[in-house]
C-alpha positions in Angstrom: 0.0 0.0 0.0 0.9 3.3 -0.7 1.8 6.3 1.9 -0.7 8.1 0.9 -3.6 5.1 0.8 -2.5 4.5 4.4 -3.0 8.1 5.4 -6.1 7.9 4.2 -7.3 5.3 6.0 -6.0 6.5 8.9 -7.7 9.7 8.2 -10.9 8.4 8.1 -10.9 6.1 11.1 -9.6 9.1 13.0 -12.6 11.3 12.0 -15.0 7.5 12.7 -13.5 7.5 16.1 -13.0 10.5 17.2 -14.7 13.5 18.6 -16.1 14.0 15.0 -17.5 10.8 15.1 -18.7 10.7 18.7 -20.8 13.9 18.2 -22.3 12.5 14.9 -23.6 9.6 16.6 -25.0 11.3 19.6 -26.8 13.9 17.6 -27.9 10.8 15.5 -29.0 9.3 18.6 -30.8 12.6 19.6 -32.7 12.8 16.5 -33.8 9.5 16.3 -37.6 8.5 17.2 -37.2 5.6 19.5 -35.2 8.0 21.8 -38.3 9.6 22.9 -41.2 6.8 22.3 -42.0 6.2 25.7 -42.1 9.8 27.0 -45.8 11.3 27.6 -45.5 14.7 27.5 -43.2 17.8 25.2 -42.7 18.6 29.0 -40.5 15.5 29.2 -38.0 15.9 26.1 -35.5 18.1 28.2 -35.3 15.6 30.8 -35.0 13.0 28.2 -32.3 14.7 26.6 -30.1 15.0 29.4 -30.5 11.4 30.4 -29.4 10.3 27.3 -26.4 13.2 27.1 -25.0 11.8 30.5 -25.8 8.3 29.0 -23.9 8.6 25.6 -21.0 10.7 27.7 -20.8 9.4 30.5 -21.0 12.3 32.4 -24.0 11.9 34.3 -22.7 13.2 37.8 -21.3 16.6 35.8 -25.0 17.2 34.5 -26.8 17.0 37.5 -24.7 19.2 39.3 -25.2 21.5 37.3 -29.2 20.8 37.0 -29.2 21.1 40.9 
């Protein structure tokens, strides 16, 4: 393989698995319909949205300190 075939690949699995990617998959997550199926209520999306923020990050403690 060439240099440059190999930067490329690396490239690209960089911008998978990094911060590029993570953020593409969580607002993918966000947007998708089965995230929010079993709320009853518009009332209940922000709630819903941080639970699956501190989910996706792992940063569940973080958000509800700053909730509180």
């Amino acid at each position: 393989m060439s240099c440059e075939k190999n930067g490329r690949k690396f490239s690209d699995a960089a911008r998978r698995n990094g911060i590029g990617g993570q953020v593409s998959r969580y607002l993918n997550t966000l947007g998708s319909w089965s995230t929010y199926r079993d709320i009853g209520s518009a009332e209940e999306i922000p709630e819903r949205i941080t639970q699956v923020t501190g989910a996706y990050f792992g940063i569940k403690g973080l958000i509800e300190g700053i909730l509180a």
